[in-house]
SEZA-258046 format. One record per residue (C-alpha): chain; residue in three letters; x, y, z. Coordinates in Angstrom, 2 decimals, always signed. Layout:
N
<r><unit>A</unit><code>ALA</code><u>X</u><v>Y</v><w>Z</w></r>
...
end
This chain:
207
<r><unit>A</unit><code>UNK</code><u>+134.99</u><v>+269.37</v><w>+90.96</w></r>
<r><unit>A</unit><code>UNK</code><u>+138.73</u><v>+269.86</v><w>+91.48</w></r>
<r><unit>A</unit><code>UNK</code><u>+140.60</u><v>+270.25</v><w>+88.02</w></r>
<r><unit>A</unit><code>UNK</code><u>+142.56</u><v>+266.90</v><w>+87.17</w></r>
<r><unit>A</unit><code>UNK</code><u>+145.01</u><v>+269.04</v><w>+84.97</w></r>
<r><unit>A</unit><code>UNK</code><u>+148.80</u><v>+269.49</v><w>+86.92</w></r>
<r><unit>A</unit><code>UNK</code><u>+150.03</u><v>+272.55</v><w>+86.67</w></r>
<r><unit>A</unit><code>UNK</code><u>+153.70</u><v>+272.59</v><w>+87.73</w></r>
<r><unit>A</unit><code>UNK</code><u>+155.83</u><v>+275.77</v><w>+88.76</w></r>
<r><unit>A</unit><code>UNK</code><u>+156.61</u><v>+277.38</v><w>+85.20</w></r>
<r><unit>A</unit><code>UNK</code><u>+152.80</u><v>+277.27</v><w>+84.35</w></r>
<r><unit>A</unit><code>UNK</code><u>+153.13</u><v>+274.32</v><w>+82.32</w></r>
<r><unit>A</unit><code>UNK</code><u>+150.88</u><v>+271.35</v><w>+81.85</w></r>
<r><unit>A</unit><code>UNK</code><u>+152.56</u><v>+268.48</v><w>+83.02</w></r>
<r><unit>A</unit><code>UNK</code><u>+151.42</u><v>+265.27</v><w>+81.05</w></r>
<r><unit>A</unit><code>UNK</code><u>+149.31</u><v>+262.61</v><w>+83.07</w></r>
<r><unit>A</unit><code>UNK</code><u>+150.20</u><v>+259.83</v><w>+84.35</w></r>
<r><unit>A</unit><code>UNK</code><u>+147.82</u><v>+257.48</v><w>+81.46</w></r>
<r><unit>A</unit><code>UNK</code><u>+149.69</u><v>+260.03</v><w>+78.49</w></r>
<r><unit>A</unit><code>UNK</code><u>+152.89</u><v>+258.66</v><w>+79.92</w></r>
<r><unit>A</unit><code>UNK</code><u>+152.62</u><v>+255.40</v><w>+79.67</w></r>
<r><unit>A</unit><code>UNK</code><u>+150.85</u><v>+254.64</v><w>+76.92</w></r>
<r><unit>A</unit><code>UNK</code><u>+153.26</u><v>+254.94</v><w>+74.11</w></r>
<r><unit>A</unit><code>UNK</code><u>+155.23</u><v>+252.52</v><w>+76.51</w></r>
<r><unit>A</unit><code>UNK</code><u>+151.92</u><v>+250.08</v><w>+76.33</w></r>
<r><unit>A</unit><code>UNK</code><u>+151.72</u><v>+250.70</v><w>+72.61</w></r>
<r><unit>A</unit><code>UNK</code><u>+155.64</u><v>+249.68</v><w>+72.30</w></r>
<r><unit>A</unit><code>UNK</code><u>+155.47</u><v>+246.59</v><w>+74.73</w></r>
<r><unit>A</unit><code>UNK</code><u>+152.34</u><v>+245.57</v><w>+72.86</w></r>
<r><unit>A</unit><code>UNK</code><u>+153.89</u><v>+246.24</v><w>+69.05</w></r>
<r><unit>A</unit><code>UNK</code><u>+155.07</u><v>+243.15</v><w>+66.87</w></r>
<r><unit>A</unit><code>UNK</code><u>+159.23</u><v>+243.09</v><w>+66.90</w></r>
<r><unit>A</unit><code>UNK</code><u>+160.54</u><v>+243.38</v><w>+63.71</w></r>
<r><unit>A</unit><code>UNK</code><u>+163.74</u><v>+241.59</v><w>+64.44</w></r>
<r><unit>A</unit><code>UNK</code><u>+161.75</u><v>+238.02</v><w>+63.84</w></r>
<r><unit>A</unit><code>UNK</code><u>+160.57</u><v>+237.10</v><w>+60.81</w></r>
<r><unit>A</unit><code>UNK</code><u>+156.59</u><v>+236.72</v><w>+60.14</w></r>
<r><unit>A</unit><code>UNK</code><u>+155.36</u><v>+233.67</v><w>+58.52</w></r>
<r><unit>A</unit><code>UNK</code><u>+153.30</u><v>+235.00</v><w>+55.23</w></r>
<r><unit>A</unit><code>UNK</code><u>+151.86</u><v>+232.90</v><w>+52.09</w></r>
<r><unit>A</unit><code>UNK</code><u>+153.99</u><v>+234.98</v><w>+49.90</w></r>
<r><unit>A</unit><code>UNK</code><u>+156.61</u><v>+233.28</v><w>+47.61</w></r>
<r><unit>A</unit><code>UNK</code><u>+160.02</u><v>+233.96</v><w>+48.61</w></r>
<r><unit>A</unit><code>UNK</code><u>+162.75</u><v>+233.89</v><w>+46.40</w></r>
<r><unit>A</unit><code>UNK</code><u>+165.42</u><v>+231.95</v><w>+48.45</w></r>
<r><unit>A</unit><code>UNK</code><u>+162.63</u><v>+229.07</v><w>+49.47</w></r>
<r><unit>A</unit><code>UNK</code><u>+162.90</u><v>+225.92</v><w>+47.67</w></r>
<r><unit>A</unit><code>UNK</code><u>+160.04</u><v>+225.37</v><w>+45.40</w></r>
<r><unit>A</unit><code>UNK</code><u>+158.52</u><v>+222.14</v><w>+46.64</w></r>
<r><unit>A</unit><code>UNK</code><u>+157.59</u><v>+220.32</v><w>+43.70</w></r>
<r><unit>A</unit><code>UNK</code><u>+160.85</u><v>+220.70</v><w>+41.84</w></r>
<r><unit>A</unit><code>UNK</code><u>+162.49</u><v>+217.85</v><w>+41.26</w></r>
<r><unit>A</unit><code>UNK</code><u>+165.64</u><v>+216.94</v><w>+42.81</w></r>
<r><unit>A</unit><code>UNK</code><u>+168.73</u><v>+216.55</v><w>+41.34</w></r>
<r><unit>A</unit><code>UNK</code><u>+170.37</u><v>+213.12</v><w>+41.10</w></r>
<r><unit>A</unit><code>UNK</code><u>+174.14</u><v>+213.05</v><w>+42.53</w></r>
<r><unit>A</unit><code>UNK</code><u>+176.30</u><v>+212.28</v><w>+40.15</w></r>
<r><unit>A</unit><code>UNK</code><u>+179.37</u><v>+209.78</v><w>+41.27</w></r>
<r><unit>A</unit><code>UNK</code><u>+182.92</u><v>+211.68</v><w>+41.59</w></r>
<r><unit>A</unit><code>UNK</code><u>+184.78</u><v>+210.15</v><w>+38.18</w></r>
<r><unit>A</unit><code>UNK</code><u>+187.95</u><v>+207.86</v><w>+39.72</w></r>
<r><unit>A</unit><code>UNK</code><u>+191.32</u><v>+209.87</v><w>+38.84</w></r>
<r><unit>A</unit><code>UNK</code><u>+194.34</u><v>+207.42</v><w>+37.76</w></r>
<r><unit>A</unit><code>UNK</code><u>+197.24</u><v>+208.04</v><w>+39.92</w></r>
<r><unit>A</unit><code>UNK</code><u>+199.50</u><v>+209.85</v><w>+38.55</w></r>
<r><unit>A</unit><code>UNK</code><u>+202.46</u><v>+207.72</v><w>+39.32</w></r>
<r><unit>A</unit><code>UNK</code><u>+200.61</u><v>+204.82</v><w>+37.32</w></r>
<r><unit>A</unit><code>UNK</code><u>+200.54</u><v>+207.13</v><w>+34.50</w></r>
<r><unit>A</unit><code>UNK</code><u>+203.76</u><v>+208.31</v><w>+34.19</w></r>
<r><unit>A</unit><code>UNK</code><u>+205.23</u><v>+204.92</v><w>+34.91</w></r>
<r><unit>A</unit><code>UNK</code><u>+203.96</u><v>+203.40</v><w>+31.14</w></r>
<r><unit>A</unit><code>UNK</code><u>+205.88</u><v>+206.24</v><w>+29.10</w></r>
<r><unit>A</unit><code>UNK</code><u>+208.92</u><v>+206.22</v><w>+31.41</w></r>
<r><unit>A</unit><code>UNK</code><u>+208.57</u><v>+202.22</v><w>+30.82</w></r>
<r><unit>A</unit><code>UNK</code><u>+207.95</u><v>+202.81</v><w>+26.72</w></r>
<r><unit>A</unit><code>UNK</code><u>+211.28</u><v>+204.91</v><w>+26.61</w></r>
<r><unit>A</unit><code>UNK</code><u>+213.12</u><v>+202.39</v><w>+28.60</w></r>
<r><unit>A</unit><code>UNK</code><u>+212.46</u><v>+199.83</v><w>+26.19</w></r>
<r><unit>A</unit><code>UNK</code><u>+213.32</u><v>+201.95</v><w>+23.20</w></r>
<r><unit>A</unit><code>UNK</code><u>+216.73</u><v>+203.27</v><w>+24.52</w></r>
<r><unit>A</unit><code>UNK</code><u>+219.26</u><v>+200.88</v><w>+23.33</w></r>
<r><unit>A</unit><code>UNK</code><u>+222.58</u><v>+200.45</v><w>+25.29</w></r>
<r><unit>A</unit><code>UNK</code><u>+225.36</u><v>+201.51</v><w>+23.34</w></r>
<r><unit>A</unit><code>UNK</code><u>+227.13</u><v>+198.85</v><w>+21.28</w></r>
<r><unit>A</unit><code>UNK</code><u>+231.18</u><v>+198.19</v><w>+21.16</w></r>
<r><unit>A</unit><code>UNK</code><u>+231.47</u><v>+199.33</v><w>+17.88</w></r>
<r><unit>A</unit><code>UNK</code><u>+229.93</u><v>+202.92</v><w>+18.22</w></r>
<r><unit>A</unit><code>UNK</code><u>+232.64</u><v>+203.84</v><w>+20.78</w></r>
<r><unit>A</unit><code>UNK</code><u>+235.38</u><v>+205.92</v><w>+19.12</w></r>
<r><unit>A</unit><code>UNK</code><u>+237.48</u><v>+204.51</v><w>+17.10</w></r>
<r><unit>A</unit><code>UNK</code><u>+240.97</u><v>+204.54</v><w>+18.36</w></r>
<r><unit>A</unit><code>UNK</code><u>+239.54</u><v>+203.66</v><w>+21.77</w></r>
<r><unit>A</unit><code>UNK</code><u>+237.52</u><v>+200.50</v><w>+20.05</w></r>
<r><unit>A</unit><code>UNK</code><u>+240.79</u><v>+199.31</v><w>+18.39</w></r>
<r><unit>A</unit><code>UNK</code><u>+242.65</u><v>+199.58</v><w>+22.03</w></r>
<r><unit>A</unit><code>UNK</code><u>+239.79</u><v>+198.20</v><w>+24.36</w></r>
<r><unit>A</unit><code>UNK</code><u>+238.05</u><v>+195.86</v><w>+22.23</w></r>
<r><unit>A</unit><code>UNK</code><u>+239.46</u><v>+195.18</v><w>+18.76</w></r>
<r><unit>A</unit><code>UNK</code><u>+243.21</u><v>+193.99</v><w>+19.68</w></r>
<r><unit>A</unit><code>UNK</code><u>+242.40</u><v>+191.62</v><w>+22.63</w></r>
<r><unit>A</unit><code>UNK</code><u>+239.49</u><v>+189.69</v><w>+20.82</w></r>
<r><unit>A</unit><code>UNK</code><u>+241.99</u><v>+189.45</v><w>+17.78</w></r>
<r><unit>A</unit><code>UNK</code><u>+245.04</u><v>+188.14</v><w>+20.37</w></r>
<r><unit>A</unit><code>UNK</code><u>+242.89</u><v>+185.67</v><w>+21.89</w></r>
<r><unit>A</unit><code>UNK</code><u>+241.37</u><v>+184.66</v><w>+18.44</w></r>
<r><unit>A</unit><code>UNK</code><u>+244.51</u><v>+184.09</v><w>+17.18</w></r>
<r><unit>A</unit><code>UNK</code><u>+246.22</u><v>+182.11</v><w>+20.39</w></r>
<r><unit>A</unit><code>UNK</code><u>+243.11</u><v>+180.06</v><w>+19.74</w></r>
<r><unit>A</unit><code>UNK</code><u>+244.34</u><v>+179.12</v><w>+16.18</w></r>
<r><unit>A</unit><code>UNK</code><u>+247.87</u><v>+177.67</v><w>+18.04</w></r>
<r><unit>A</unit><code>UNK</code><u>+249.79</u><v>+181.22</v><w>+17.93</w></r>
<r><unit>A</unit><code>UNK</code><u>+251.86</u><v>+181.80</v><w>+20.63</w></r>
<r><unit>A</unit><code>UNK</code><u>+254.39</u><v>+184.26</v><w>+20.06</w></r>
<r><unit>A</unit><code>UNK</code><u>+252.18</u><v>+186.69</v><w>+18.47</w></r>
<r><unit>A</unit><code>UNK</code><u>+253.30</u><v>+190.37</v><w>+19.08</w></r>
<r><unit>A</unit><code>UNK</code><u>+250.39</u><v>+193.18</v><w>+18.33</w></r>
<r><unit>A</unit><code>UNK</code><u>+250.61</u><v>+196.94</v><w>+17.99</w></r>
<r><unit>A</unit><code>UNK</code><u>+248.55</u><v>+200.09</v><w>+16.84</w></r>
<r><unit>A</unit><code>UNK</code><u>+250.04</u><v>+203.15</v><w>+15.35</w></r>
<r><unit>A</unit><code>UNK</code><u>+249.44</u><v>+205.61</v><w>+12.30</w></r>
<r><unit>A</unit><code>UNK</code><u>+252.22</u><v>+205.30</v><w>+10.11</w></r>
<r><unit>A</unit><code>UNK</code><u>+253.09</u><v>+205.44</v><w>+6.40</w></r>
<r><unit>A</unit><code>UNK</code><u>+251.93</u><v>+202.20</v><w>+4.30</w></r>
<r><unit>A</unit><code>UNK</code><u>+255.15</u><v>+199.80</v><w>+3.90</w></r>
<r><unit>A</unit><code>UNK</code><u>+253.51</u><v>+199.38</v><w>+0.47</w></r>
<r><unit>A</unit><code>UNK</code><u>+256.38</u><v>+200.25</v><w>-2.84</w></r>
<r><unit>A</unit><code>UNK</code><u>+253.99</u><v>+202.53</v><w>-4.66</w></r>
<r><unit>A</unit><code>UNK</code><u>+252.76</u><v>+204.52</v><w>-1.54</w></r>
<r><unit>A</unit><code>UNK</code><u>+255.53</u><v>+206.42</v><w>-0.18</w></r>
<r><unit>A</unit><code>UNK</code><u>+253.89</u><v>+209.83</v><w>-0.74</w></r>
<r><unit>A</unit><code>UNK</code><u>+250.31</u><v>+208.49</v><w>+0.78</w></r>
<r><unit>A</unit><code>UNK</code><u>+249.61</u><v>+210.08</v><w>+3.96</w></r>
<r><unit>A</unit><code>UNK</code><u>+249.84</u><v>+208.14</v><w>+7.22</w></r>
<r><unit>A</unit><code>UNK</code><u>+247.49</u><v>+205.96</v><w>+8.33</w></r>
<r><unit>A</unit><code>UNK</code><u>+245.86</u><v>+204.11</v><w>+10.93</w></r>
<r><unit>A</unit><code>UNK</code><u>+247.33</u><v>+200.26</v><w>+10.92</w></r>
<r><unit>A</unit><code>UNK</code><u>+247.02</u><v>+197.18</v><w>+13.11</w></r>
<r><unit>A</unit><code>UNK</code><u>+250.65</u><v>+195.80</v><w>+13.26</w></r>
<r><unit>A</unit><code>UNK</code><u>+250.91</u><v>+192.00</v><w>+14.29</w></r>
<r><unit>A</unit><code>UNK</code><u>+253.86</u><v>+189.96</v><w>+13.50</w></r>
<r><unit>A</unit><code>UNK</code><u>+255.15</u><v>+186.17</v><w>+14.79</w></r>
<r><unit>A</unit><code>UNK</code><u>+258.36</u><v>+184.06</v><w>+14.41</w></r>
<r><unit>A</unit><code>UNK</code><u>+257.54</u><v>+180.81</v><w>+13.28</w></r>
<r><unit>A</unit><code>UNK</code><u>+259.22</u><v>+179.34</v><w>+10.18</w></r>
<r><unit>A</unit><code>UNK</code><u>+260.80</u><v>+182.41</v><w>+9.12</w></r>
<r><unit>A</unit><code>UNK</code><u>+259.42</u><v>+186.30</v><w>+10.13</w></r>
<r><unit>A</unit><code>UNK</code><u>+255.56</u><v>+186.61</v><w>+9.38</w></r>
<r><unit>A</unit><code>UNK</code><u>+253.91</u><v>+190.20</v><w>+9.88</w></r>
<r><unit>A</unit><code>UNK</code><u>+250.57</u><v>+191.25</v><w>+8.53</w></r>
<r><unit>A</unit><code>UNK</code><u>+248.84</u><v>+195.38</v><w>+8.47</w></r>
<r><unit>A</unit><code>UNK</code><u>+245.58</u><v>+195.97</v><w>+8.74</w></r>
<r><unit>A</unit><code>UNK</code><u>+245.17</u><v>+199.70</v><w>+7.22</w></r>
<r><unit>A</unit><code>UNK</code><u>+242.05</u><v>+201.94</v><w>+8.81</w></r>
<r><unit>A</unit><code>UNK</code><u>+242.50</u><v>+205.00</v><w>+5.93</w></r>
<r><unit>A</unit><code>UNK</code><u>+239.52</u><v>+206.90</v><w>+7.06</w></r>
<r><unit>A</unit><code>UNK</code><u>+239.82</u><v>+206.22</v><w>+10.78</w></r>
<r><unit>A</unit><code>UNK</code><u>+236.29</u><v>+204.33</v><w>+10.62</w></r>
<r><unit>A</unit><code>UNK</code><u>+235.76</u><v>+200.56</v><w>+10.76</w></r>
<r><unit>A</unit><code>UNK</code><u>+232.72</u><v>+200.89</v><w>+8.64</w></r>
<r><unit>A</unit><code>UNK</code><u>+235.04</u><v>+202.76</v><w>+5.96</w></r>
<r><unit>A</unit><code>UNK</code><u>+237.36</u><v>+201.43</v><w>+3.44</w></r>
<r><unit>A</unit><code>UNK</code><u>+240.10</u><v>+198.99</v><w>+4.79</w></r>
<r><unit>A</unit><code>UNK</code><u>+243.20</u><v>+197.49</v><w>+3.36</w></r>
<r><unit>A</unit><code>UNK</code><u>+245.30</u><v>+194.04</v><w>+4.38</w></r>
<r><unit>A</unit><code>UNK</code><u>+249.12</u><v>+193.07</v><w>+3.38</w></r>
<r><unit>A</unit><code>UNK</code><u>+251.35</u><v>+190.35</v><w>+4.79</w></r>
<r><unit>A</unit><code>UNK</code><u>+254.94</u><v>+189.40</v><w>+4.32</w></r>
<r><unit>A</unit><code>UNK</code><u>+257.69</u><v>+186.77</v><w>+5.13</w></r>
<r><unit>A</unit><code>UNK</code><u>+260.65</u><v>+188.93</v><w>+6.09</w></r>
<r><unit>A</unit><code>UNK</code><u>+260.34</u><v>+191.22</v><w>+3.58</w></r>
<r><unit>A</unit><code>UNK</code><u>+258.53</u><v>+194.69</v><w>+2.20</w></r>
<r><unit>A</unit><code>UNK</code><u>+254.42</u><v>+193.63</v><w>+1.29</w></r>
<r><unit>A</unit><code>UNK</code><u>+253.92</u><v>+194.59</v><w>-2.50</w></r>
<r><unit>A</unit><code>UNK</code><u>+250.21</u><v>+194.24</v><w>-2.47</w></r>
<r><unit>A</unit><code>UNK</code><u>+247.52</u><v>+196.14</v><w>-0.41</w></r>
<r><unit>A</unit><code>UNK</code><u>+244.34</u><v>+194.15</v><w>-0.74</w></r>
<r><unit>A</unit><code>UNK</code><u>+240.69</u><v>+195.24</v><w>+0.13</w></r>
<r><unit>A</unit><code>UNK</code><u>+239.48</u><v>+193.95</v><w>+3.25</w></r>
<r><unit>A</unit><code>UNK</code><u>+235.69</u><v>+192.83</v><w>+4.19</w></r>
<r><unit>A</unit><code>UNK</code><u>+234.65</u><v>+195.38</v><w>+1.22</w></r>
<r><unit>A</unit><code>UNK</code><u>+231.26</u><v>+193.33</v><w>+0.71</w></r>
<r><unit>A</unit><code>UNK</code><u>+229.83</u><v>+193.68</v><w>+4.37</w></r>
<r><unit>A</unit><code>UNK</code><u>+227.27</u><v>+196.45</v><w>+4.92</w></r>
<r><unit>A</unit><code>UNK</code><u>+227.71</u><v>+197.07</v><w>+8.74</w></r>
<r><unit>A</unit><code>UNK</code><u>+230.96</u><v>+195.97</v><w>+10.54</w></r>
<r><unit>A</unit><code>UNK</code><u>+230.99</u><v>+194.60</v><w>+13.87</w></r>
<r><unit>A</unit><code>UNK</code><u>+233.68</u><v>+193.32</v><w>+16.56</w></r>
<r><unit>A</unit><code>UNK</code><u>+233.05</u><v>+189.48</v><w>+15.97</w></r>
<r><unit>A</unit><code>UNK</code><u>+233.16</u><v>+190.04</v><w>+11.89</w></r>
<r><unit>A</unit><code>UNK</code><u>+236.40</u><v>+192.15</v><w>+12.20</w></r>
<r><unit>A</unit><code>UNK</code><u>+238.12</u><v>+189.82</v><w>+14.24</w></r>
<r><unit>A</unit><code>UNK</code><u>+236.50</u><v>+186.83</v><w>+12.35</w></r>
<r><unit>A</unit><code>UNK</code><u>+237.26</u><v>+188.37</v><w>+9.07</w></r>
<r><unit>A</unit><code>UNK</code><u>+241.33</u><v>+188.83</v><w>+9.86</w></r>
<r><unit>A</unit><code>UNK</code><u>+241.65</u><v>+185.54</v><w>+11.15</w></r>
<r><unit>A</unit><code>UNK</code><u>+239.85</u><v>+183.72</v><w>+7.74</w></r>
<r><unit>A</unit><code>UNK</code><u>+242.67</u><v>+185.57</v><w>+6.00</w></r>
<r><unit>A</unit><code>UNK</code><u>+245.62</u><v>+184.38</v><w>+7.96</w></r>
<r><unit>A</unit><code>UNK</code><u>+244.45</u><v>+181.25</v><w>+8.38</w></r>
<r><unit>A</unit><code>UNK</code><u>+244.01</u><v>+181.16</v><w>+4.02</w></r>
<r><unit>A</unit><code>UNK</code><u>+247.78</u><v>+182.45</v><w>+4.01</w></r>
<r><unit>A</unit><code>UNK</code><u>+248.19</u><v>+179.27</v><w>+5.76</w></r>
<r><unit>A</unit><code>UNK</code><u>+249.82</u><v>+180.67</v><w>+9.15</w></r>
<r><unit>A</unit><code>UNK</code><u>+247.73</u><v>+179.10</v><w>+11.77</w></r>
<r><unit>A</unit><code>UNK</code><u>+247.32</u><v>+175.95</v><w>+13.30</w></r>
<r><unit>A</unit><code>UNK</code><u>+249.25</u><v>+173.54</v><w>+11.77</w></r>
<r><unit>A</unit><code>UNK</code><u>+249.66</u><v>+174.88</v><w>+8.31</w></r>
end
């Protein structure tokens, strides 16, 4: 009986021909362990079956936010006051406001001629020559005679103290208080006020 073994050149045993392939059999044959193999073991990323599911919640509604800032901005609105007449400065009241409402006022009583000014000056009072100047409302007419009346502004402020004199043709001797009783002072009460008095000194209309 012939010997099955190969022997090659160098005295070797070669390997046969069932040694060679049967680790290739045993690799073809061998479960892959690139896919997964279904167990009954737990896993710990598998959903447990009887859990109970969570109920979705509704997404809460978001006001806009234009609609929210649009009720402050509108609060605000309604609380900001426009600036009145009398809160302007007061030199630039008694020039824009104060001395046309009085001229027309007056023309309205049957006053014509009426001549208006506004300057700080010295009171034309006997008894005040060393008083400091002051602001004063000048407005004179020629009717029967030279009337002129001053309407004094001492501290610059038509809510402060005011003063009043009038004469026919000749120097005032009295400075009288002027709308002393009224807490707050307004355009329509300062022109209303001067006019009451002229028309008392009887030198309106028809008096």
């Amino acid at each position: 009986m012939a010997d099955q073994t190969n022997h090659n050149q160098a005295g070797e045993v070669a390997p046969s021909t069932v040694d060679k392939q049967a680790p290739t059999v045993a690799e073809e044959n061998a479960p892959s362990t690139d896919s997964p193999e279904a167990t009954d073991l737990p896993t710990a990323n598998a959903p447990d079956p009887n859990a109970a599911k969570p109920t979705a919640t509704p997404p809460k509604r978001e006001k806009p936010a234009a609609a929210a800032e649009e009720k402050p901005a509108a609060k605000a609105a309604k609380k900001e006051k426009a600036p009145s007449v009398e809160d302007k400065p007061f030199v630039e009241f008694i020039e824009q406001d104060y001395l046309p409402a009085l001229q027309k006022a007056i023309a309205q009583k049957g006053v014509q001629d009426l001549q208006v000014s506004f300057a700080k000056q010295k009171v034309p009072i006997t008894g005040f020559e060393s008083a400091e100047e002051c602001w004063q409302i000048i407005g004179s007419w020629k009717e029967i005679g030279l009337r002129q009346f001053n309407l004094y502004f001492p501290e610059e402020d038509i809510q402060g103290k005011k003063g009043f004199s009038c004469n026919e043709g000749k120097k005032p001797s009295t400075l009288e208080s002027f709308l002393i009783d009224e807490r707050k002072i307004t355009l329509d009460l300062l022109v209303f006020g001067l006019v009451q008095r002229l028309d008392g000194q009887k030198w309106l209309g028809i008096n």
